[in-house]
C-alpha positions as CSV (number, residue, x, y, z in Angstrom):
1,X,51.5,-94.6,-50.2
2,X,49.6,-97.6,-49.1
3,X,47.2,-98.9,-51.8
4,X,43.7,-97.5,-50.5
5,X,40.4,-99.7,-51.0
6,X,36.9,-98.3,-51.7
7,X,34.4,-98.8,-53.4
8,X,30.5,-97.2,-54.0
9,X,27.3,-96.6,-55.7
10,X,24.1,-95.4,-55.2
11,X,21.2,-93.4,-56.3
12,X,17.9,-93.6,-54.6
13,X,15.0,-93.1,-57.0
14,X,11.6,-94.9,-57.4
15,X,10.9,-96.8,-60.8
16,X,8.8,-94.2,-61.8
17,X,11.8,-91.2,-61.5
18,X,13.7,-93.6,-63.3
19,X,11.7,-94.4,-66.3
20,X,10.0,-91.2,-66.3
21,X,8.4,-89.9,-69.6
22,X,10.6,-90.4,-72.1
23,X,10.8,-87.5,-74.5
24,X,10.3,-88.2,-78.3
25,X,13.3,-85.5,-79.3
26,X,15.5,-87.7,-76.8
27,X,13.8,-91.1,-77.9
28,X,15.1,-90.0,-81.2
29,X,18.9,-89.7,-79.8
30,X,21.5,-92.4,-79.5
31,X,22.0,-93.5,-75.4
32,X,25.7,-92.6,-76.0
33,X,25.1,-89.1,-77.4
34,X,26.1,-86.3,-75.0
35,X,22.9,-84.1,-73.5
36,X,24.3,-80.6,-72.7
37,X,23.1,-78.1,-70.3
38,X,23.3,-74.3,-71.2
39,X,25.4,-72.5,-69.4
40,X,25.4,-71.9,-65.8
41,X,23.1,-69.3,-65.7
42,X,24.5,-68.2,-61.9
43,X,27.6,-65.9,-61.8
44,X,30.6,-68.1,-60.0
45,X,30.3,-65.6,-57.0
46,X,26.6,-65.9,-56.6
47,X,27.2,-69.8,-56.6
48,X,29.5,-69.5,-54.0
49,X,27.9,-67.3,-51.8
50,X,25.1,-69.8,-51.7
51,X,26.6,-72.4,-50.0
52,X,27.6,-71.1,-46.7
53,X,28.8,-73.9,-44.7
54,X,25.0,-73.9,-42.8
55,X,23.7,-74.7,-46.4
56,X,26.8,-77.3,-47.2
57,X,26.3,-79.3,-43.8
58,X,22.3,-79.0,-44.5
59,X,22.5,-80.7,-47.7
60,X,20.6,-83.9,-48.5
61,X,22.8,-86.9,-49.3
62,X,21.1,-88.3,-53.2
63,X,20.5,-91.6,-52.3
64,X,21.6,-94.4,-54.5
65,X,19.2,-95.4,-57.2
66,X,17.2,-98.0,-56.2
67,X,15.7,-101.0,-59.1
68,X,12.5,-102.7,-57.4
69,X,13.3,-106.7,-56.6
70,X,10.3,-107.5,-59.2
71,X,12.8,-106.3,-62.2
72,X,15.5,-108.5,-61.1
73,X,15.4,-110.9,-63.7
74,X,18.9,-110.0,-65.3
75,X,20.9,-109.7,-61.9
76,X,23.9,-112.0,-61.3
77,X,22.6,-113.4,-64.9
78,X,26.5,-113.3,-65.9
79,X,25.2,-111.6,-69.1
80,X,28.1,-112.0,-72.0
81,X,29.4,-108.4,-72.8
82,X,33.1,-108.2,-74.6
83,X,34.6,-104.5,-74.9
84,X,33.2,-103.0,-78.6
85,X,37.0,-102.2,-79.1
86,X,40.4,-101.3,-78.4
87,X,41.0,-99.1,-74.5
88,X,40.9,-95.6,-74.2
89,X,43.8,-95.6,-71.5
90,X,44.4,-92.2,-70.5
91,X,47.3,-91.8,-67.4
92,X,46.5,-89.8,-63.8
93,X,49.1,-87.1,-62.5
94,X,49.6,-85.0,-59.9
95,X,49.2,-81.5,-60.1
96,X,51.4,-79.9,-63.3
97,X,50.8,-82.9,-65.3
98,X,50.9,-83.3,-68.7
99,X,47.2,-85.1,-69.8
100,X,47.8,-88.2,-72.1
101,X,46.4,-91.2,-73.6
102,X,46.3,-94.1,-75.9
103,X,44.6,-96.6,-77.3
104,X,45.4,-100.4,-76.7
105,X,44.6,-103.9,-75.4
106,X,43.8,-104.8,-72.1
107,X,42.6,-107.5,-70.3
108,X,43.2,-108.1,-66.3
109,X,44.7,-104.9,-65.3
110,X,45.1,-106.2,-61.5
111,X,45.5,-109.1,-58.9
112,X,42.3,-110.6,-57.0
113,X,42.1,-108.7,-53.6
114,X,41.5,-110.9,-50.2
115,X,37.9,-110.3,-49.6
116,X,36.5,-109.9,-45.9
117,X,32.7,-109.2,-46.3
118,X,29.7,-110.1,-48.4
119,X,28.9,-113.5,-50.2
120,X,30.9,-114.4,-52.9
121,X,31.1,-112.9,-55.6
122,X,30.3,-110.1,-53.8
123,X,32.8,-110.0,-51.6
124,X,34.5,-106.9,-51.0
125,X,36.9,-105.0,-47.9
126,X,36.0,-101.1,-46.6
127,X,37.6,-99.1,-44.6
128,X,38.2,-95.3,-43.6
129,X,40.6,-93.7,-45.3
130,X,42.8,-93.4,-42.7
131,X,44.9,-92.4,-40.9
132,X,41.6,-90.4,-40.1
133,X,43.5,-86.8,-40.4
134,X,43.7,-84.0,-42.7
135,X,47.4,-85.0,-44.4
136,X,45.8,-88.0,-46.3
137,X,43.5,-85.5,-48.0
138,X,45.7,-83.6,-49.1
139,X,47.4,-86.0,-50.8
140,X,47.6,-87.4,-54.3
141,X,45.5,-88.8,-55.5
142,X,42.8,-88.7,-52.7
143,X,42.8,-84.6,-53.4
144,X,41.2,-85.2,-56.8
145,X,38.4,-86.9,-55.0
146,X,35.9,-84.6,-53.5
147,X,31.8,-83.6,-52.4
148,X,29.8,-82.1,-55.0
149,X,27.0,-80.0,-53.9
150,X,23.7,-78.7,-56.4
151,X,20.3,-78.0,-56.4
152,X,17.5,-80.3,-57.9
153,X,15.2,-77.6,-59.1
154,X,11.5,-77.6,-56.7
155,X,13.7,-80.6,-54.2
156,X,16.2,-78.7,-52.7
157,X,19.9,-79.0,-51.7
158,X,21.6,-82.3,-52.6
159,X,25.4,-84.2,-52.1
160,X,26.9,-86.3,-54.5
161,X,30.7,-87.3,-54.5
162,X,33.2,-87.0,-57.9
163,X,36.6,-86.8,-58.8
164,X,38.6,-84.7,-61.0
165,X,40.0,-86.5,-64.2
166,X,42.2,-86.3,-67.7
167,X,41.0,-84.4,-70.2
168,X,42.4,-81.7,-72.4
169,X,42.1,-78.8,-70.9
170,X,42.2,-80.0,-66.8
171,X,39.1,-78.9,-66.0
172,X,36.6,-82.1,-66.2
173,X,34.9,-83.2,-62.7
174,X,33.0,-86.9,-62.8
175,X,30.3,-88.1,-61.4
176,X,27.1,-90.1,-61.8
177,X,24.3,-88.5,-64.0
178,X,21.5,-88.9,-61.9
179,X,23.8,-86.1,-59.7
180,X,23.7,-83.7,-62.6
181,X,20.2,-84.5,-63.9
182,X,16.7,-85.6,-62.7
183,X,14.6,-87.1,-65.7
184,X,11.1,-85.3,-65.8
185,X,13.2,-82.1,-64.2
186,X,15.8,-81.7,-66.4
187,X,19.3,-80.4,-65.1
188,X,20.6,-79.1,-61.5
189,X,21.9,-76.0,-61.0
190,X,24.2,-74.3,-58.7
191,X,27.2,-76.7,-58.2
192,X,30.2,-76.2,-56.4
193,X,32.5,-78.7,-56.4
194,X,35.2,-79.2,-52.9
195,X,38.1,-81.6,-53.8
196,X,39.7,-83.1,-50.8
197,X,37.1,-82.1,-48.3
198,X,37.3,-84.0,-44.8
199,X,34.9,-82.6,-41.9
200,X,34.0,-78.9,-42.9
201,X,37.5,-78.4,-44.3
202,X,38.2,-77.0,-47.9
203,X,42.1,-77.4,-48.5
204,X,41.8,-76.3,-51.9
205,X,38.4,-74.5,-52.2
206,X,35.2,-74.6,-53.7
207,X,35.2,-75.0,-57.8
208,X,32.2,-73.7,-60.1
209,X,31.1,-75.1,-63.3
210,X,30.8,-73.9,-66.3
211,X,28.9,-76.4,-67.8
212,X,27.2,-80.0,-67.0
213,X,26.6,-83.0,-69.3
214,X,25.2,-86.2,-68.9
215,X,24.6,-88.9,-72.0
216,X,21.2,-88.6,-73.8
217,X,20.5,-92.5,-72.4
218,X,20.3,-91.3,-68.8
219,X,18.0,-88.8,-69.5
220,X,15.6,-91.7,-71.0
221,X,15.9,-92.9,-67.2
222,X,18.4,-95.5,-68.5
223,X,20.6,-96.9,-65.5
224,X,23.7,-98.1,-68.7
225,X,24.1,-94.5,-69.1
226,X,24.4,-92.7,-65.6
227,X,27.4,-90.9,-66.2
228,X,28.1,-87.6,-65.6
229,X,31.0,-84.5,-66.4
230,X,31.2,-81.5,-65.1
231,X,33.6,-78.5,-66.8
232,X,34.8,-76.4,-63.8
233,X,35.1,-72.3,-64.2
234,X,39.1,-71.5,-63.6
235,X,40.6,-69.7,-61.0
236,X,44.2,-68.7,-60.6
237,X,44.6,-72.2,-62.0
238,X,42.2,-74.8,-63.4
239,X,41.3,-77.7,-61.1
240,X,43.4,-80.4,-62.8
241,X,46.4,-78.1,-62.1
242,X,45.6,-77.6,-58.5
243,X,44.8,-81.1,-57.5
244,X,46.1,-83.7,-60.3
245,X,43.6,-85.9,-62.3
246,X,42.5,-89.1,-62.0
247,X,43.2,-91.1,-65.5
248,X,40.3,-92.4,-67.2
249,X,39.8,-96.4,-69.2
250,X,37.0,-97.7,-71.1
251,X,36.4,-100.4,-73.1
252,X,38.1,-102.4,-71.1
253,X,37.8,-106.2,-69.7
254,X,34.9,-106.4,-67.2
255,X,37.4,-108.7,-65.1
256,X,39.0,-105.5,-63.0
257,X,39.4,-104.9,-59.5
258,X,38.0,-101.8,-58.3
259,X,39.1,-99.4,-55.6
260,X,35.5,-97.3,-55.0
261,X,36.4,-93.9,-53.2
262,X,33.0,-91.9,-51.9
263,X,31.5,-89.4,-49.2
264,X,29.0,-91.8,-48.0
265,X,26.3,-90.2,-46.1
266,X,23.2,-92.0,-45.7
267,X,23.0,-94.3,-42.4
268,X,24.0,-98.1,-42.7
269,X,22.6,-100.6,-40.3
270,X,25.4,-101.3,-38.1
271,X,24.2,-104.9,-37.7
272,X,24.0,-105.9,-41.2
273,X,27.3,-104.2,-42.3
274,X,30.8,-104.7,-41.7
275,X,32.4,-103.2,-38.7
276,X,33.4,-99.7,-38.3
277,X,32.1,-95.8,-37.6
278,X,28.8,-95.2,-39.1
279,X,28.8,-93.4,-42.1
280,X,28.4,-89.3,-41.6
281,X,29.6,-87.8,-45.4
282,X,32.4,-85.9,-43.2
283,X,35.1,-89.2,-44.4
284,X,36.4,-91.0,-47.8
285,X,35.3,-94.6,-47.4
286,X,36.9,-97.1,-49.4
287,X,35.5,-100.6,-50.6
288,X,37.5,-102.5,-52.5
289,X,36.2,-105.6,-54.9
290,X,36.3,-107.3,-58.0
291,X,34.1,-108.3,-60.7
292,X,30.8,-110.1,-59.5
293,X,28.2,-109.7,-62.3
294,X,27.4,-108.2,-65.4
295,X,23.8,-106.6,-65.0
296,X,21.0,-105.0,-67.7
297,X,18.6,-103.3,-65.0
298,X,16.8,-100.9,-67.4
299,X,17.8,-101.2,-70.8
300,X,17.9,-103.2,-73.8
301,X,20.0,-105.6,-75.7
302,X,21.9,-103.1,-77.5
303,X,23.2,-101.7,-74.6
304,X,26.1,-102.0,-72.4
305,X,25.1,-104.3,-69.3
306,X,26.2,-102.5,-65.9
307,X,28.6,-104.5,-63.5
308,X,27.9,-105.0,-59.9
309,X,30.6,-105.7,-57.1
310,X,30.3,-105.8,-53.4
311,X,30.2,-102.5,-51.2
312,X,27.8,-100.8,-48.8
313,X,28.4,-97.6,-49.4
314,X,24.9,-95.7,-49.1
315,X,23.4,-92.3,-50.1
316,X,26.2,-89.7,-51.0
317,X,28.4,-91.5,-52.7
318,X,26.9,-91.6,-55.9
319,X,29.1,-90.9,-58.5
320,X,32.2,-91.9,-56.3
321,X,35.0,-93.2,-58.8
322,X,35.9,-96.8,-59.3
323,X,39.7,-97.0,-59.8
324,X,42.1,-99.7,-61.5
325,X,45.0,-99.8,-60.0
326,X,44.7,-97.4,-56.8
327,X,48.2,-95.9,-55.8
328,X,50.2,-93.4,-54.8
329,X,51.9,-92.8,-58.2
330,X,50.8,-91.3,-61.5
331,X,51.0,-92.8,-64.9
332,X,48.7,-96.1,-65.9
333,X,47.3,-95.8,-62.5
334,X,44.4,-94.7,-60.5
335,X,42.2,-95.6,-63.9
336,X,38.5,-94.0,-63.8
337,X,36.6,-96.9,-64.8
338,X,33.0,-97.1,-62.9
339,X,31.3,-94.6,-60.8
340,X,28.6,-95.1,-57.9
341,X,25.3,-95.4,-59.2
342,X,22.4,-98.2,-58.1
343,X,21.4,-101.0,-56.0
344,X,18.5,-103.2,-55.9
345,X,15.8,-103.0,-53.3
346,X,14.9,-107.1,-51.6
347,X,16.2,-108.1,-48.6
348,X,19.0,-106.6,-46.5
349,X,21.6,-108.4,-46.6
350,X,22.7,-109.3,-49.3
351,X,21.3,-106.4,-51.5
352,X,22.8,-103.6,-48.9
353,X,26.1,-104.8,-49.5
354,X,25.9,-104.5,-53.1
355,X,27.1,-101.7,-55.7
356,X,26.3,-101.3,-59.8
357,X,28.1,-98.9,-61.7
358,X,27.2,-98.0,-65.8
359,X,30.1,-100.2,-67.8
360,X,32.9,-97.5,-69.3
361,X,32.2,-98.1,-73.3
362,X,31.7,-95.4,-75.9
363,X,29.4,-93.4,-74.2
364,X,31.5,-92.5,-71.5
365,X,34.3,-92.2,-74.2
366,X,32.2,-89.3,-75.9
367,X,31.4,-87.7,-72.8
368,X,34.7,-86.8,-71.7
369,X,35.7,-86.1,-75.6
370,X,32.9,-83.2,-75.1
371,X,33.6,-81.9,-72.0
372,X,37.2,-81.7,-72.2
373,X,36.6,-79.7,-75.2
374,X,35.3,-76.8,-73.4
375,X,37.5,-73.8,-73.3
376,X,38.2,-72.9,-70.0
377,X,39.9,-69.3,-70.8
């Protein structure tokens, strides 16, 4: 399979949503401490019966989360960040795989791409996943990747994007935190999850959760932290075992090239963006890029500064994976290691064709340990 290039971000919330009112029982919490919702208080079959395909194609794309230019002191300030310690390095596979992983060294994990938009060093490609049919879809490991639909509780119906990744009991969907939880509002409900969706299509249905988590920092309204895990209610099989996985990597070098796969929905201007179909949510769109800047957009010293590339991906690809090493094949490849999550307001371009994902350290680590955890009976 031809290596696939993509790459996305994006959250669209006003300073004040995202350094709401900070709690003082979550003030009291370390950032990297996992925040977990109750149960899903919906039966599976209520869920599903609540997103009729009217409701699915009615759904708002979550727009990317959006930093005002007047905070913009640390952008592109190449702030020094080394990885606190060895890699996580857990594999991908194809459906019927065996989840592993280990612990290890790592530095430049692959080759400088050809860029073709955007200033350096935000210079990216993006492209359509194509051939623009149903086949691609379906297979591995563009079927991990999918559309994640929920309700923000007194907003309405909302579209994010995820992926389905390793984890112990091949279950665990990924995505940004700001798709799982609002600060000030608390967690979403009703989410369905449809990997491999292209147009109104469903290859492998719609998936359930069990339960949602998101690290303690993002609920402070803290950008370092917007990750997100979903654990998905079983059918005949879990989701891992109908689809594959995605493998995960953190604490890794910062110098990676990234392969950003999203359902981009939100509408691009056509005349500040590189060529191609305007973006609907119906398609995967791909941007591919490497390391541009290290970034600290709402926290403090003591945490993990962000990393920005070039993309312009817009609203509904937010939590979109970033994968090192994109192929066909499973094994040390197709390595979660960013997800979609914020861009800086200011003039358009260059800020349009720029993407920020939280960096992969040990909060994202102890998410997945906690939601992988989850029996899935």
């Amino acid at each position: 399979m031809k290596r696939i290039m993509r790459r996305t971000f994006i959250v669209l919330m006003t300073v004040a949503a995202v350094l709401y009112l900070y709690t003082g029982a979550a003030l009291a919490q370390s950032n990297d401490q996992v925040l977990v919702s109750p149960l899903m208080e919906a039966a599976p079959q209520s869920v599903t019966t609540y997103w009729t395909p009217q409701m699915m194609a009615n759904a708002k794309p979550l727009p990317l989360q959006v930093v005002p230019e007047t905070q913009k002191a640390a952008l592109e300030a190449n702030l020094k960040a080394e990885p606190p310690g060895p890699a996580l390095i857990a594999g991908s596979g194809p459906p019927g795989s065996v989840p592993s992983e280990q612990f290890a060294e790592t530095s430049q994990l692959l080759a400088e791409p050809q860029p073709l938009f955007g200033t350096y060093p935000f210079s990216y490609t993006r492209y359509r996943l194509f051939p623009d049919t149903t086949a691609p879809y379906q297979t591995f490991p563009l079927k991990t990747v999918g559309k994640l639909y929920f309700v923000i509780p007194g907003s309405g119906n909302y579209v994010c994007s995820g992926s389905v990744i390793n984890s112990a009991n091949t279950s665990v969907v990924w995505t940004a935190g700001h798709c799982v939880y609002s600060p000030g509002i608390g967690f979403h409900t009703n989410f369905i999850f449809v990997p491999g969706r292209r147009l109104t299509s469903a290859p492998y249905g719609t998936w359930t959760a069990k339960t949602v988590n998101t690290l303690v920092g993002w609920s402070n309204g803290l950008l370092e932290y917007d990750h997100g895990a979903l654990v998905m209610n079983k059918k005949a099989k879990t989701i891992g075992n109908t689809v594959g996985f995605l493998g995960f990597v953190a604490n890794a070098s910062r110098l990676q090239h990234w392969h950003s796969l999203g359902y981009p929905q939100g509408a691009r201007n056509l005349a500040q963006t590189p060529p191609g179909a305007q973006f609907d949510g119906l398609h995967q769109e791909i941007c591919a890029s490497s390391w541009a800047t290290n970034d600290l957009p709402t926290g403090g010293a003591l945490d993990p500064p962000t990393i920005g590339i070039g993309c312009d991906q817009t609203g509904g690809c937010s939590g979109g994976p970033w994968l090192v090493d994109f192929s066909g094949a499973g094994g040390a490849t197709n390595l979660l290691n960013g997800n979609n999550s914020y861009r800086w307001t200011g003039p358009n371009p260059p800020e349009n064709l720029k993407m920020f994902s939280p960096y992969f350290s040990d909060g994202a680590i102890n998410l997945r340990n906690w939601a992988q955890a989850v029996p899935v009976p």
